[in-house]
N, C-alpha and C positions, 0 to 999 in steps of 0.2 A: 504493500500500500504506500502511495506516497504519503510523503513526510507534509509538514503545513509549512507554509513558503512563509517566511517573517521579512520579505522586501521592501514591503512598506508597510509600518506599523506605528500609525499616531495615536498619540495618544485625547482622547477627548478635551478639548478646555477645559478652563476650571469652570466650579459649577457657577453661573451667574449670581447666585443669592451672597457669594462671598464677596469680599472684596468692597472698598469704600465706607470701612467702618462696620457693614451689615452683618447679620448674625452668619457666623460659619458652618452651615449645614454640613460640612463632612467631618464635621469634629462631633454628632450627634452620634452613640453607639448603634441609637435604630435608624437612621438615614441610611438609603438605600443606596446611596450613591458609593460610586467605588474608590477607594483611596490605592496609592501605589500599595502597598503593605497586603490590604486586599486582591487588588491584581495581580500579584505574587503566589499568595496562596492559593486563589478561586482556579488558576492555572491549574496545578495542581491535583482540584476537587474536581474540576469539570468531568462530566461522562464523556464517554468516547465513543460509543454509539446511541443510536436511536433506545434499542432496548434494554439501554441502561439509564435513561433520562428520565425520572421521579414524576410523577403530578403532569399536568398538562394534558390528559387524556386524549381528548377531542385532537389538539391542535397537531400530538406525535402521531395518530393513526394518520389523520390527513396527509403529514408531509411524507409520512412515510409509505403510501399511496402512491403521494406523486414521485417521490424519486426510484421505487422498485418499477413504478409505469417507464421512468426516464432509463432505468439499469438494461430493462427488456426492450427499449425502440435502440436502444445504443447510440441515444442522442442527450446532449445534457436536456434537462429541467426546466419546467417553465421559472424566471427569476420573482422570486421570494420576498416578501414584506410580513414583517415580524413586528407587531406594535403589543405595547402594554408599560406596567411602571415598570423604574429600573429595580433592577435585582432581581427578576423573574427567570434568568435563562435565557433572553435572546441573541445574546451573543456564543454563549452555549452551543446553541442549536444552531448558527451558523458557522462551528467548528463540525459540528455534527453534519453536517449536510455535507461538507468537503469530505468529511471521514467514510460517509456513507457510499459517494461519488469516485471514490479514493481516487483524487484530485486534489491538487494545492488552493490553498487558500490564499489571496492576498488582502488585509488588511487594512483599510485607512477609514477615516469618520467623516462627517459632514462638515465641520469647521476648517476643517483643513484642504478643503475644495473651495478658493473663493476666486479662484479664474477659472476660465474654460478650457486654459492653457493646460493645470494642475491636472486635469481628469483626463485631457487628452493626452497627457502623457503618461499614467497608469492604463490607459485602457490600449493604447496603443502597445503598450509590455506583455499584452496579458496572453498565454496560450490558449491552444486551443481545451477546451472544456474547465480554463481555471476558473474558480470559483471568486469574488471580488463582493468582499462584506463592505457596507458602508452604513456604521456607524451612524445615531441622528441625522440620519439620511434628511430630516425635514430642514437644517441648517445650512445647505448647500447654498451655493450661488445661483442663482437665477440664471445667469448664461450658463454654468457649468448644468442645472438643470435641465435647460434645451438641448446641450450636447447630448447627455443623459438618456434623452426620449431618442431620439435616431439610434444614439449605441443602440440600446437594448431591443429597436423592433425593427433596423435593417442591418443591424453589426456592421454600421460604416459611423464616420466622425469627416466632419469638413474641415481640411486643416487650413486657416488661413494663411498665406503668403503673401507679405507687401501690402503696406499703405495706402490709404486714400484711393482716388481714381483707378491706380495700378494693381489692387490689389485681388488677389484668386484666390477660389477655394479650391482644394485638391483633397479627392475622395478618398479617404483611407481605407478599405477594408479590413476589417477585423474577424478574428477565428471566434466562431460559437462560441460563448461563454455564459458563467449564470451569474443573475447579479441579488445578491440577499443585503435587501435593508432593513435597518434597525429603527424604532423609532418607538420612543414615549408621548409624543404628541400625532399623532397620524393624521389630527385636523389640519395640522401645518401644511400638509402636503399637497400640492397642486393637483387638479382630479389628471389633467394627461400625465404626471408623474403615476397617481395608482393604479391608474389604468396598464400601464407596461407591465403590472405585476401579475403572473396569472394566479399565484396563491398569496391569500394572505390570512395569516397566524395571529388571532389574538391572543396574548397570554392572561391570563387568569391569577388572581392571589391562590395561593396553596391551602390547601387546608391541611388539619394540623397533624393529621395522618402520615399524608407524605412530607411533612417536615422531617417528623421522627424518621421516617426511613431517612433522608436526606443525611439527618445528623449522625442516623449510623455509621452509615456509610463515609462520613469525614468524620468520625472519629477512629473507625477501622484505618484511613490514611494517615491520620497524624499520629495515629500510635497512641492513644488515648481511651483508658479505658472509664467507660463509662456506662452508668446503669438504666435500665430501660425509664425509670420515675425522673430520672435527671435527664434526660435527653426529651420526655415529655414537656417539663417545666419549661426549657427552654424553647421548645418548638410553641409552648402558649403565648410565650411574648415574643416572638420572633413578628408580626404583622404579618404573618402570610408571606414570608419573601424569605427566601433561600439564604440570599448573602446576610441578610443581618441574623439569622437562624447561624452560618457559619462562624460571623463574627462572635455573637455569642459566646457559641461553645469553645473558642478559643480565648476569650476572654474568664470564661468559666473553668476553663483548663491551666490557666495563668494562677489562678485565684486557689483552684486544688493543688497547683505544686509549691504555694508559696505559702499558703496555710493550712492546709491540710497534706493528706495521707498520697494525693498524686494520683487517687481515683475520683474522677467526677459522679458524686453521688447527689443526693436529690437535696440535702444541704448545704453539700458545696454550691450548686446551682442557686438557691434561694438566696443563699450568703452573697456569692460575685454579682446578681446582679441586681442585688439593695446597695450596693459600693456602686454600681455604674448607675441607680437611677432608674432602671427601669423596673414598673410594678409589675402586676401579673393580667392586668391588661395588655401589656406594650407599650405602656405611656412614657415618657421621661420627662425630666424637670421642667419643659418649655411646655411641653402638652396638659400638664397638670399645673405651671402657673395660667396658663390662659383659664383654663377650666372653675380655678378657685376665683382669678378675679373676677367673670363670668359669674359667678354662683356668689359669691361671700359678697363682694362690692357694688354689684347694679344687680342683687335680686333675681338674677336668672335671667335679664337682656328683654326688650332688646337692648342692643349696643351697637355702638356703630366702630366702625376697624378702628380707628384711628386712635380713638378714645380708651377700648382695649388694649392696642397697643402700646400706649402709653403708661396705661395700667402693670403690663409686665415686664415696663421696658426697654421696648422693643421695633425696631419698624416695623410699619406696616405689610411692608414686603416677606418681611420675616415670617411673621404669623399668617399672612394671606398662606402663604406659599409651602414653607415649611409644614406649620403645626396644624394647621385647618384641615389640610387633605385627610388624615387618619381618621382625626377627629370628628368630622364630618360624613366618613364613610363607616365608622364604625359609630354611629349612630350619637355621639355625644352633643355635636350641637347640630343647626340649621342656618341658614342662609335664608333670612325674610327681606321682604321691600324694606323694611328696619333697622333691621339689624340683626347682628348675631342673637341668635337664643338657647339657651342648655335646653335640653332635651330632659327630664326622668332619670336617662342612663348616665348624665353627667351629675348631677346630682347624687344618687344611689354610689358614684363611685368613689366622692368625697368624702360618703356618710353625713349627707346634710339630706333635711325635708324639704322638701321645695315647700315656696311660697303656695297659697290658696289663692284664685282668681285668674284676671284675664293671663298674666302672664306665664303662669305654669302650664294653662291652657293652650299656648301656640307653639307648643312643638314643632307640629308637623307641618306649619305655614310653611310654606315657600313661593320662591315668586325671580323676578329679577332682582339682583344684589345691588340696591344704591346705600346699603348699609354704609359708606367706607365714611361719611363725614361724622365725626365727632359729637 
């Protein structure tokens, strides 16, 4: 089988939310986002084929459909579109589809195509049936975009030659190839961009089943013994996503060799991760202060962002972006024409009674978000 070709291998930007002061979303233990230190290990955890890839039911028989269809015409693969949040496996699974294909993969992201020039020089590289992930594929360039649609539905690219009046395009032909993109936002993406894709893979949060398998399974790799009630625990706060379930158990494994016996058991687990902040929801310090100013300070909301945010200290971007999503999908608050409001479940988690009246009463409002003004 061929080996994975690492000829171009960027790395993603940093996450927007950092930088200029703003809160550092990759210094959160349940952020999902990848840290070098991560990328190191998750290498490591990755499955190597299809019938070894945890959870995703739906999305592995599909693709794996399409490429045993692509094994038997003995032509590559319709190209691939992978959307969901980060930490789900989708770059996983575009190792997986090269492994399956046993074809090289090359490597690079959407930030790092911001000419037409950038992508017509990887795709110009590529053999025939090699496989070419791109990363937040919805971050590309707009012209590098348009190149994009020609590649993938006549495997030719127009290379310009010469300035102004004088200047030609000259047809390049390119060798069959498949193109798997990556993406957390799929709204972003132009419809004649999804259109070029003949599959496309949503991924799904995990349930807490296939964590536990997950985290057996990297604790069998790190050499870490660990018991079925502790790999549970962890798989309850992991949020439904792989890599912070990974992160976890290696911070749980940190925590058993340094004070404890060096076997992760179900109170070493409860131990390491009341030192890191998260409870047995999956909340950590920023999602349980919004929650208490939420609840303790304005009575259960509405609130409007800003005023919240200021509440925990925080910008606005921080808690939109950051803390809101979990919180929000795991039923703690809501999003009204008003503003934010705790939920019953945000409450209950505090150990406070909700208030009596209209505002305990509007949970389940929702509507368009002009909440953000103070």
């Amino acid at each position: 089988m061929s080996g994975f070709s690492s000829e171009m291998r960027v790395a993603d930007d940093e996450d927007p939310r950092a930088g200029d002061g703003s809160y550092d979303a990759t210094a959160r233990i349940v952020d999902a986002g990848g840290t070098d230190d991560d990328t190191t290990v998750e290498a490591a955890l990755r499955p190597r084929r299809l019938d070894e890839f945890p959870g995703q039911p739906k999305v592995r028989d599909q693709l794996g459909l399409v490429l045993e269809a692509a094994r038997r015409r003995g032509a590559p693969p319709d190209h691939v579109l992978l959307s969901g949040p980060p930490g789900l496996g989708k770059t996983t699974l575009a190792m997986i589809v090269a492994a399956e294909l046993e074809q090289p993969i090359r490597v690079t992201s959407g930030p790092a195509i911001q000419h037409a020039g950038d992508l017509a020089s990887v795709l110009s590289s590529l053999a025939e049936g090699e496989v070419l992930f791109l990363d937040e594929i919805h971050r590309m360039s707009r012209p590098a975009e348009e190149m994009l649609y020609l590649a993938m539905e006549d495997f030719r690219v127009d290379v310009v030659v010469g300035k102004g009046p004088g200047a030609t395009a000259i047809p390049l032909e390119l060798p069959p190839f498949t193109v798997v993109g990556a993406t957390t936002r799929a709204g972003l993406l132009p419809a004649p961009l999804r259109d070029r894709f003949g599959f496309t893979g949503h991924l799904d949060f995990y349930e807490v089943a296939d964590l536990e398998r997950i985290l057996a399974r990297s604790a069998r790799l790190l050499g870490v013994t660990a018991d079925d009630d502790a790999l549970a625990e962890i798989a309850l706060r992991s949020r439904g996503t792989p890599r912070i379930a990974n992160r976890l158990l290696r911070r749980v494994r940190d925590w058993a060799q340094v004070h404890g016996t060096g076997q992760v058991d179900v109170n070493a687990a409860q131990a390491a991760l009341a030192l890191f902040d998260v409870d047995e929801a999956g909340l950590d310090r920023l999602d349980r202060a919004v929650l208490d100013a939420l609840c303790r300070r304005f009575g259960g909301g509405p609130v409007g962002l800003s005023t919240l945010a200021v509440a925990v200290g925080e910008e606005t971007d921080t808690v939109e972006t950051v803390a809101e999503p979990y919180l929000v999908r795991q039923g703690y608050i809501v999003r009204s024409p008003r503003g934010r409001i705790a939920t019953p479940a945000a409450w209950q988690h505090l150990g406070l009674t909700p208030p009596a009246g209209e505002q305990g009463g509007l949970p389940f409002v929702d509507g368009p978000d002009t909440g953000r003004l103070g």
